[in-house]
C-alpha positions, 0 to 999 in steps of 0.5 A, spaced: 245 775 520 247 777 527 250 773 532 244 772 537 239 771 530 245 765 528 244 762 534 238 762 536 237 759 528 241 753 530 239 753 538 232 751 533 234 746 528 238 742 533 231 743 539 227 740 532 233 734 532 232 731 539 225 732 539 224 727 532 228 722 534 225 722 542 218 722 537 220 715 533 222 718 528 230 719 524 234 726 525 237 729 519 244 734 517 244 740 512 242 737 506 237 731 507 231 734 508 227 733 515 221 728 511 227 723 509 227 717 514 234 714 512 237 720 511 242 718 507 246 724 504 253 724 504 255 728 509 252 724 515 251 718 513 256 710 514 260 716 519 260 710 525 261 702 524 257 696 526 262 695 532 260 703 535 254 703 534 251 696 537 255 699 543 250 705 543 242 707 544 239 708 538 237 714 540 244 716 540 246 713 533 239 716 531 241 723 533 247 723 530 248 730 526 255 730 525 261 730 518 265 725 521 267 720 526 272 725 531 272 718 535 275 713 530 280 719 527 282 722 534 288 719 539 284 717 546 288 714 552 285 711 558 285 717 564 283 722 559 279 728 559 275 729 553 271 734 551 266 734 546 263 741 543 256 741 540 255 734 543 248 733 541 244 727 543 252 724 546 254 718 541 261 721 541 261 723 549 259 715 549 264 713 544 269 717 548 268 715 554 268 708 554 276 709 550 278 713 555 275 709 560 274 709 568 280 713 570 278 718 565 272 722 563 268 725 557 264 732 557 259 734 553 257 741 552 251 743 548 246 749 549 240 746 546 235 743 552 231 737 548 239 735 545 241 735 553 235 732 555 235 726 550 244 725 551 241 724 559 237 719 557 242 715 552 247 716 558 242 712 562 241 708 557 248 706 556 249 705 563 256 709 563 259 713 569 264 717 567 260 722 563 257 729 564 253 733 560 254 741 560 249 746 558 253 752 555 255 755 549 261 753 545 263 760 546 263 761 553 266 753 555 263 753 562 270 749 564 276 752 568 283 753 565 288 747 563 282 742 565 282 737 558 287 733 555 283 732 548 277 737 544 273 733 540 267 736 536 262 734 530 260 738 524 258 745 530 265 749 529 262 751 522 255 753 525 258 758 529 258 766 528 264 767 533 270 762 531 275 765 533 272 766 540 270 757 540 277 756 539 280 761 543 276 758 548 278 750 546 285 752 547 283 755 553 280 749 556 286 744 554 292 743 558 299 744 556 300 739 550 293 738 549 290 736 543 284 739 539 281 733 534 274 736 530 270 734 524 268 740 520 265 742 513 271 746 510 271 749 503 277 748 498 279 756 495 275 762 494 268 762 491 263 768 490 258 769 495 252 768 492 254 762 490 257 760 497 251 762 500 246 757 495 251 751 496 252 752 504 244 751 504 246 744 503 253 743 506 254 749 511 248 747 515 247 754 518 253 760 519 257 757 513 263 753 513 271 756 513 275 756 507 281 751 510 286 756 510 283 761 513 281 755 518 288 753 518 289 761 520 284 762 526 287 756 529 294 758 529 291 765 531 289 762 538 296 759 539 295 752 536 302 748 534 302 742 529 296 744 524 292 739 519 286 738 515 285 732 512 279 732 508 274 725 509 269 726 505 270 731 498 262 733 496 260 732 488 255 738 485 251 731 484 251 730 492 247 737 493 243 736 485 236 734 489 237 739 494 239 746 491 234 744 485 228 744 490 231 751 493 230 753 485 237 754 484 241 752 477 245 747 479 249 747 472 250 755 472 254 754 478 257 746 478 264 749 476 265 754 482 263 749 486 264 741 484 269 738 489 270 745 493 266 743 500 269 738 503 268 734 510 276 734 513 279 732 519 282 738 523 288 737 527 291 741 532 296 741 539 296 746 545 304 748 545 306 744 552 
């Protein structure tokens, strides 16, 4: 599949997203499918507690399409400048801004209009000043050099075609000493493609999740120092049983090569200062 297919496949998917929450209805990751209002699966589900999410629209929480909590893992200081990859509906911009507070600032970048439109709307919601959402491609970050303190980002790294480029671009954007601080889907050892390719139908959302070595590889490629991926969530061949059954695939003849090896982590990074 091609680079431009990729994206517009997510652009799609993420459009769709925006405009169910927007019309009443629930938003759904990877595996849970679309008709499943609570969208209880075990990736993006119990990501946020009770404490961040009273302080949010609905509509944010609702949106919220990640892997992880980025904001609960990262370290935030007032004064800050935050930038959250793929920011979709904003609750981690939201969550983001109000830690670094007055004096600091959280972007938002995504490329998909109806998420831009519906983070705007929570933005207004939640009566938050020191926000900016930007519309562009993670990719091509549409912000000057050395210019943030911090990159956040919530199950997109894995959507994209281009990895080497996103993270050449987030070292790029942060300062010297900056930090990179993302929830992603990683896979834990090789796997044969055909069995990758049925199981990241459920996991890997779109283009496919790095194996966390190699993740660990790209990022020291693009000059990142101090290198950690901590797995939050380890995912069970039983997570994935409805789902990859409904695709018509033989759960049992692939369990062994997959049960364990797909996993939510915590992704960990400096830029040398």
């Amino acid at each position: 599949m091609s680079t431009e297919n990729i994206t517009e496949i997510v652009k799609e998917k993420y459009g769709q997203a925006a405009l169910r929450v927007t019309g009443g209805g629930g938003s759904c990751c990877c595996g849970a499918a679309p008709s499943d209002s609570h969208c209880a699966d075990p990736i993006s589900s119990n990501l946020y507690g009770a404490d961040q999410t009273c302080q949010l629209p609905e509509t944010a929480v609702l949106a919220s399409l990640g892997c992880g909590n980025p904001t609960a893992l990262a370290r935030l200081n007032p004064g800050e400048i935050v930038l959250d990859l793929g920011s979709g509906g904003g609750i981690d911009v939201l969550l983001s801004a109000r830690r670094v507070g007055p004096a600091g600032k959280a972007y938002g970048l995504d490329m998909t209009d109806e998420m831009l439109a519906l983070a705007e709307e929570n933005k207004r919601k939640a009566g938050v000043a020191n926000v900016e959402f930007l519309k562009g491609q993670i990719e091509n970050i549409p912000l000057p050099d050395n210019s943030v303190d911090v990159i956040i980002s919530n199950c997109v790294i894995n959507l994209s075609a281009n990895k080497d480029r996103v993270l050449g671009e987030a070292f790029r954007v942060l300062k010297p000493g900056g930090r990179l601080a993302v929830s992603d889907v990683v896979t834990k050892g090789a796997m044969p493609p055909e069995i990758r390719k049925n199981v990241l139908l459920w996991v890997g959302c779109v283009a496919g999740a790095l194996e966390e070595n190699e993740y660990r590889g790209k990022l020291a490629a693009a000059g990142f120092e101090q290198i950690a991926v901590e797995p939050t969530r380890i995912y069970r061949i039983d997570d994935a049983r409805e789902f990859l059954s409904g695709q018509g695939i033989d759960v049992d003849a692939i369990a062994s090569e997959v049960d364990g090896k797909f996993m939510s982590a915590f992704i960990r990074a400096v830029k040398p200062a």
